[in-house]
C-alpha positions as CSV (number, residue, x, y, z in Angstrom):
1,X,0.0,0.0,0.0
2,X,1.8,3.0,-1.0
3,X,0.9,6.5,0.3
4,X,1.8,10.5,-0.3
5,X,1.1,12.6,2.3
6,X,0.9,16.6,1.2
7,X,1.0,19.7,3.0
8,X,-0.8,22.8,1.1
9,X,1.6,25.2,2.2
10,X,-1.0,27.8,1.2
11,X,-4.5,26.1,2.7
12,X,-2.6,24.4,5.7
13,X,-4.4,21.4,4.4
14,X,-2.8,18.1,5.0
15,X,-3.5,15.9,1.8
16,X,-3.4,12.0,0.5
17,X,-2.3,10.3,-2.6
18,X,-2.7,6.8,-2.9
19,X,-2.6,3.8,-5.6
20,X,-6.1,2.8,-6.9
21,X,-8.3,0.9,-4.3
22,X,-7.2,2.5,-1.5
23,X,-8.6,6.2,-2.3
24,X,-11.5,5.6,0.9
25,X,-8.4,4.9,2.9
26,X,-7.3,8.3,2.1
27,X,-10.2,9.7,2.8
28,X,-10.4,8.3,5.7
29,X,-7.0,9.9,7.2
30,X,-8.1,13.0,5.5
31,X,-11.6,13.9,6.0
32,X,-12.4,11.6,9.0
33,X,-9.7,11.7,10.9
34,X,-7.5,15.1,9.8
35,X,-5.2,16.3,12.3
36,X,-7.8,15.0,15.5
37,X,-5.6,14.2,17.7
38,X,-8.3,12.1,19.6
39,X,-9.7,10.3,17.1
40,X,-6.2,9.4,15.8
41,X,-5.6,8.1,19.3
42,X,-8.7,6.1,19.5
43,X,-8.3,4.6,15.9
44,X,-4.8,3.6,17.1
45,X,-5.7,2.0,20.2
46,X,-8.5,0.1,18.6
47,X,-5.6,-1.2,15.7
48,X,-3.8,-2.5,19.0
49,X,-6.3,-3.7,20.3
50,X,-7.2,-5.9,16.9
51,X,-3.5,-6.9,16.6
52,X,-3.5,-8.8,20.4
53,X,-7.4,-10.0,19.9
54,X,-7.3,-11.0,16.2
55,X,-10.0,-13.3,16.0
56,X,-12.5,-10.8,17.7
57,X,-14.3,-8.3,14.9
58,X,-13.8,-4.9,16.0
59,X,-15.2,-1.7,14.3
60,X,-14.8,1.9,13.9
61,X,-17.9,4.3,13.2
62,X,-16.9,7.4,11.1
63,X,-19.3,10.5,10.3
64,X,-19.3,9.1,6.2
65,X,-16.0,6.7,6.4
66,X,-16.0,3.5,8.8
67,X,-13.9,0.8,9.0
68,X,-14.0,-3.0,10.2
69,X,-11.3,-5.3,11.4
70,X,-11.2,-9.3,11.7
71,X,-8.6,-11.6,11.3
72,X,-6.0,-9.3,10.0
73,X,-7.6,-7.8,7.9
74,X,-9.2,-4.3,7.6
75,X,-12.2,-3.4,5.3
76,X,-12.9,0.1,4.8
77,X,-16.0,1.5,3.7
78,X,-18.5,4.8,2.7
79,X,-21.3,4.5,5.2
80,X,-23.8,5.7,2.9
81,X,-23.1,2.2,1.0
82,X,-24.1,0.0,3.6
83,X,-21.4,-2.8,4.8
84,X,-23.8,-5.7,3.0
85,X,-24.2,-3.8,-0.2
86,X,-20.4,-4.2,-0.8
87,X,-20.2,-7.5,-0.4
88,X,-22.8,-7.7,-3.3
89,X,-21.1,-8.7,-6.4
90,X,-23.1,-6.9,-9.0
91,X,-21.2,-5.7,-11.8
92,X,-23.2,-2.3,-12.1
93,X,-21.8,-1.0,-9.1
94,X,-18.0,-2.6,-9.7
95,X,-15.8,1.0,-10.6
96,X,-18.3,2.9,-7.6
97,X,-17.2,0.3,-5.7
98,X,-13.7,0.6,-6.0
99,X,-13.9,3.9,-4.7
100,X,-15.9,3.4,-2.0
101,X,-14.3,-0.1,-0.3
102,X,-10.9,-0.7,0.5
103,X,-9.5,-3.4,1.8
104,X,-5.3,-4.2,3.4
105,X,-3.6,-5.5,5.8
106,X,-3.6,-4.7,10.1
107,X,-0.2,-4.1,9.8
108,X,0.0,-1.8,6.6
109,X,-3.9,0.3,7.8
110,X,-1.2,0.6,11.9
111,X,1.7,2.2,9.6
112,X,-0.6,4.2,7.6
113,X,-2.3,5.7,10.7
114,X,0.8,6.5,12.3
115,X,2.6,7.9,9.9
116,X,-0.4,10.3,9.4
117,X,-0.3,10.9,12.8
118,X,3.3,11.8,12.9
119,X,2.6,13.9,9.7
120,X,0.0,16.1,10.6
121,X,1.5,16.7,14.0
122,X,4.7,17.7,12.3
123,X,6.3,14.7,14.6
């Protein structure tokens, strides 16, 4: 999973770039979690938590982003969607869908979240 992370020198806006399939992730870090340092915290903790308790489901619940964790792996998700929908396999909604569900690794979703932490904290 490969990620950019851009300051707007101008804006003060903290900015992702990411491969394809992982653009929910960065909206994730950018418009869900930003530069909160509490909600950084929290979404840390629970990533912890899922690393020590891996064959427990554990969730987050964003405003329009949310993510789920079992087994290792993370899904994350629009809200709007619905969790079910996506696992529908129409073809209609395939490129939308791509978009809108992203899917990696505990591990890689840990390192993403703290190097955006240590990014937009200027650590």
């Amino acid at each position: 999973m490969e990620f950019e992370f851009i300051k707007n020198h101008f804006t003060g806006e903290y900015l992702v770039r990411c491969e394809m399939g992982h653009e929910v992730i960065a909206r994730l870090l950018q418009e869900e979690i930003g530069k909160d340092e509490r909600t950084m915290m929290a979404i840390i903790s629970l990533l912890e938590q899922a690393k020590v308790h891996s064959s427990r489901e554990m969730t987050w619940q964003g405003k329009e982003i949310s993510f789920s964790i079992l087994e290792s792996e993370v899904v994350v998700y629009e809200n709007t969607l619905g969790f079910d929908m996506l696992n529908d396999n129409s073809e209609d909604f395939s490129v939308y869908e791509s978009e809108s569900k992203g899917e990696c690794g505990l591990e890689d979703f840990y390192s993403v979240a703290q190097q955006w932490r240590r990014f937009v904290s200027n650590r």
